[in-house]
C-alpha positions as CSV (number, residue, x, y, z in Angstrom):
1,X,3.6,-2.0,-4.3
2,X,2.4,-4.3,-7.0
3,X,4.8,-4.7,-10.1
4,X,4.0,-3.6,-12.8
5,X,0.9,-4.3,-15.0
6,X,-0.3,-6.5,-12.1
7,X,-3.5,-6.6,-10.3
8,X,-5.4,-8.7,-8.2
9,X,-6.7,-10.9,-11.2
10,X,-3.0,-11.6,-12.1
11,X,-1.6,-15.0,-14.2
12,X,-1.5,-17.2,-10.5
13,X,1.8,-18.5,-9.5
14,X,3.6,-15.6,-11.4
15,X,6.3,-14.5,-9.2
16,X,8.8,-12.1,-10.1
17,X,12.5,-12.4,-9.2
18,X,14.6,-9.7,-9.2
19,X,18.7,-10.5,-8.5
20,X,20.6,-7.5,-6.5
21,X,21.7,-5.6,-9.6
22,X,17.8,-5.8,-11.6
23,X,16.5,-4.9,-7.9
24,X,19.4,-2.1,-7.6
25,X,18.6,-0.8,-10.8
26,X,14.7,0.0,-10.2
27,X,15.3,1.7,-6.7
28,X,15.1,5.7,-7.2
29,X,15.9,7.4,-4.0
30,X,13.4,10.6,-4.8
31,X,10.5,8.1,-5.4
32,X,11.4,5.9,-2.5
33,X,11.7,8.8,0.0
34,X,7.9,9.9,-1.4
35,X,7.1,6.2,-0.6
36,X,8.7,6.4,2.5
37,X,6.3,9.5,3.4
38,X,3.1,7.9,2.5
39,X,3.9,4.8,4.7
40,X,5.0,6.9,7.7
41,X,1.6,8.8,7.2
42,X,0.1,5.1,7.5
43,X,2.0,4.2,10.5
44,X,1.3,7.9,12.3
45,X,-2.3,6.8,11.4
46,X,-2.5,3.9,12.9
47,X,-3.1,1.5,9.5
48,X,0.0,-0.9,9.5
49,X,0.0,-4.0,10.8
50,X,3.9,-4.6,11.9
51,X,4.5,-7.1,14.7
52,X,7.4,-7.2,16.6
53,X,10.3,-8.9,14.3
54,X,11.5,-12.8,15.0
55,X,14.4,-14.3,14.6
56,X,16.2,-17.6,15.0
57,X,19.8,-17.8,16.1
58,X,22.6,-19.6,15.0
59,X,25.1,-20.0,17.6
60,X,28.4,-18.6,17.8
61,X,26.9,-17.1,14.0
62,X,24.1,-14.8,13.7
63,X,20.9,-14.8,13.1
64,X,17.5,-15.1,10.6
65,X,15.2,-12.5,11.6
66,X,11.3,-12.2,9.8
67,X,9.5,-8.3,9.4
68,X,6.3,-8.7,7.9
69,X,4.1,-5.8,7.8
70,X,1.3,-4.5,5.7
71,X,0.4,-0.8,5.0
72,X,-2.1,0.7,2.9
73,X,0.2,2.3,0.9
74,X,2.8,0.2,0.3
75,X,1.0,-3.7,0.5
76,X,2.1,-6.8,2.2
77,X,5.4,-7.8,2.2
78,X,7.7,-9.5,4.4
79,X,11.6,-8.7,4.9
80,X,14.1,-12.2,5.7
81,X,17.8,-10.8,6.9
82,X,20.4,-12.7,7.8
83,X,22.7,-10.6,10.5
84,X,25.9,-12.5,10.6
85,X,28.7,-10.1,12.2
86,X,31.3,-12.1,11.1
87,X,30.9,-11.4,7.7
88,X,32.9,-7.9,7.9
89,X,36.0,-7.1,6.3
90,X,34.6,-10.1,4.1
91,X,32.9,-9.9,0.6
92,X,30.1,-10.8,1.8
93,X,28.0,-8.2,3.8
94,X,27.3,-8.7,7.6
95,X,23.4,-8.0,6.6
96,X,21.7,-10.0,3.7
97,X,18.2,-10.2,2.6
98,X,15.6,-10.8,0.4
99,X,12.1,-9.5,0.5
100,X,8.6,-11.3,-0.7
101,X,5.9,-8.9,-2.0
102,X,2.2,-10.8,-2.1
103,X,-0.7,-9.4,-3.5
104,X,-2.6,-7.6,-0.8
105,X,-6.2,-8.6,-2.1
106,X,-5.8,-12.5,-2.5
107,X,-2.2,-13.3,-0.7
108,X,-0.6,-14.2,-4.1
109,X,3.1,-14.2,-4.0
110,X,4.1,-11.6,-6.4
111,X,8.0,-10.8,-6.2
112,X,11.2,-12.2,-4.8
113,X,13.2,-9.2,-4.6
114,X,17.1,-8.2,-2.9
115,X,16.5,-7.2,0.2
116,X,19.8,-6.1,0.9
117,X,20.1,-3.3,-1.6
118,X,16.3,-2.1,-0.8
119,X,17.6,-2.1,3.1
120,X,20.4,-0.1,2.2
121,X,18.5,2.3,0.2
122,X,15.3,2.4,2.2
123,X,17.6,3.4,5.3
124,X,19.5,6.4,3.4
125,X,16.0,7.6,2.0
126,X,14.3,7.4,6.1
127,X,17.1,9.1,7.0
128,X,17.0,12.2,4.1
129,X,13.0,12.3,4.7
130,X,14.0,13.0,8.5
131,X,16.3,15.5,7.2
132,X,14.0,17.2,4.8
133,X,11.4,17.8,7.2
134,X,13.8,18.6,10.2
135,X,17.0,19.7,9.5
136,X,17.5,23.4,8.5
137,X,16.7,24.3,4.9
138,X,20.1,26.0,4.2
139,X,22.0,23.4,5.6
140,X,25.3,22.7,4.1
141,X,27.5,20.5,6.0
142,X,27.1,16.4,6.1
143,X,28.7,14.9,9.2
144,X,29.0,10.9,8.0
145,X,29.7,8.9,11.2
146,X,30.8,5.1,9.5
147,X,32.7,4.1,6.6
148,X,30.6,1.1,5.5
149,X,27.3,0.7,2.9
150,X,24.9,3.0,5.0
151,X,27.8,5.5,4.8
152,X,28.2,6.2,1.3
153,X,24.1,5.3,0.6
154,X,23.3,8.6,3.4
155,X,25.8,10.5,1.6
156,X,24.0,9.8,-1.9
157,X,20.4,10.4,-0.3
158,X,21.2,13.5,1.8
159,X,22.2,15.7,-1.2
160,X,18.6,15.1,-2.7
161,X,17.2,17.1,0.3
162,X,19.6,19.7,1.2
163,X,22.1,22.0,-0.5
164,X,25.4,20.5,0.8
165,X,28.4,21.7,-0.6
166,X,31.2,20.1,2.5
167,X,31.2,16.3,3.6
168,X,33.4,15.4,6.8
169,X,33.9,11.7,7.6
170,X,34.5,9.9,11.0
171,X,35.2,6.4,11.3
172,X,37.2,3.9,13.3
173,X,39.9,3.3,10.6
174,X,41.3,6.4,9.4
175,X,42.0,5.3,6.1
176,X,38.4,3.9,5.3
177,X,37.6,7.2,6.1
178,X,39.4,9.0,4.2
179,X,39.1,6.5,1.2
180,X,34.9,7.1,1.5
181,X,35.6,10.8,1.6
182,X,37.9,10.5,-1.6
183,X,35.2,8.4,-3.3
184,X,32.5,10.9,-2.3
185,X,34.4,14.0,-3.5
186,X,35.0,12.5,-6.7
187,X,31.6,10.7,-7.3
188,X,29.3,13.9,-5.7
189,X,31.8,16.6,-7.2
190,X,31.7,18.4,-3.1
191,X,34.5,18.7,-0.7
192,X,34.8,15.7,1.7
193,X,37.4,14.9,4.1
């Protein structure tokens, strides 16, 4: 949505840019899930406009992919990853992004935001909205399937929406696993393994 204090009569050529940890920061997983609601309500509705994503290829690399889309309740913006596999076990993460926000009334650039922490985040909070209107209320066990990002984000978004009290891990490498699980019991206070 618009940062804030800004509307459509805005100082022109303002843009904000917010680095991973200011953009990290700002992200609430309660309020994004709401968010999250509102815009699914749009899309059920009929009142986005999302085309189909692009992308260009690198060879032998990965790829640069554009996702615009405008809603009425979340505004125009468009969403530039980077998927580069090869990237894993690295420091840098196999999925990078950055996210442009533009003023839906006049098409002013607003924001230059990370798009990788907002993916990671948006993601966890789909997947706990899913939960909180699907899954059983008394629910209490978490099955994680992965040991990356996504893994400890879903951990960190499903507890918002359901009483869990037991975590259980699966992953490819055992000790990832169990590391995540450690790092979840001790960061979430519930039984992991």
């Amino acid at each position: 949505d618009h940062a804030p204090g800004r509307t459509g009569t805005a100082q022109t050529g303002t843009v904000i840019l917010l680095n991973r940890t200011e953009t990290q920061s700002l992200l609430d997983l309660d309020a994004l899930r709401e968010a999250l609601s509102e815009a699914m309500r749009d899309v059920s509705s009929g009142r986005v406009s999302m085309p189909p994503r692009i992308a260009a290829t690198v060879p032998s690399r990965g790829l640069l992919a554009a996702m615009p889309a405008y809603s009425p309740s979340s505004g125009l913006a468009t969403k530039l990853v980077s998927v580069y596999p090869g990237n894993a076990g690295t420091p840098l993460p196999s999925h990078q992004a950055v996210v442009v926000v533009f003023d839906p009334a006049t098409g002013e650039p607003l924001a230059l935001l990370d798009g990788t922490s907002i993916t990671t985040l948006r993601t966890a909070a789909g997947s706990a909205l899913s939960a909180q209107l699907l899954a059983r209320s008394d629910a209490e066990t978490l099955a994680i399937l992965g040991t990356g990002v996504q893994a400890r984000a879903h951990a960190e978004a499903m507890v918002r929406v359901r009483p869990i009290r037991r975590i259980r891990v699966a992953g490819r490498n055992r000790e990832r696993a169990a590391a995540l699980a450690g790092d979840l019991q001790e960061t979430l206070g519930l039984e992991a393994q």
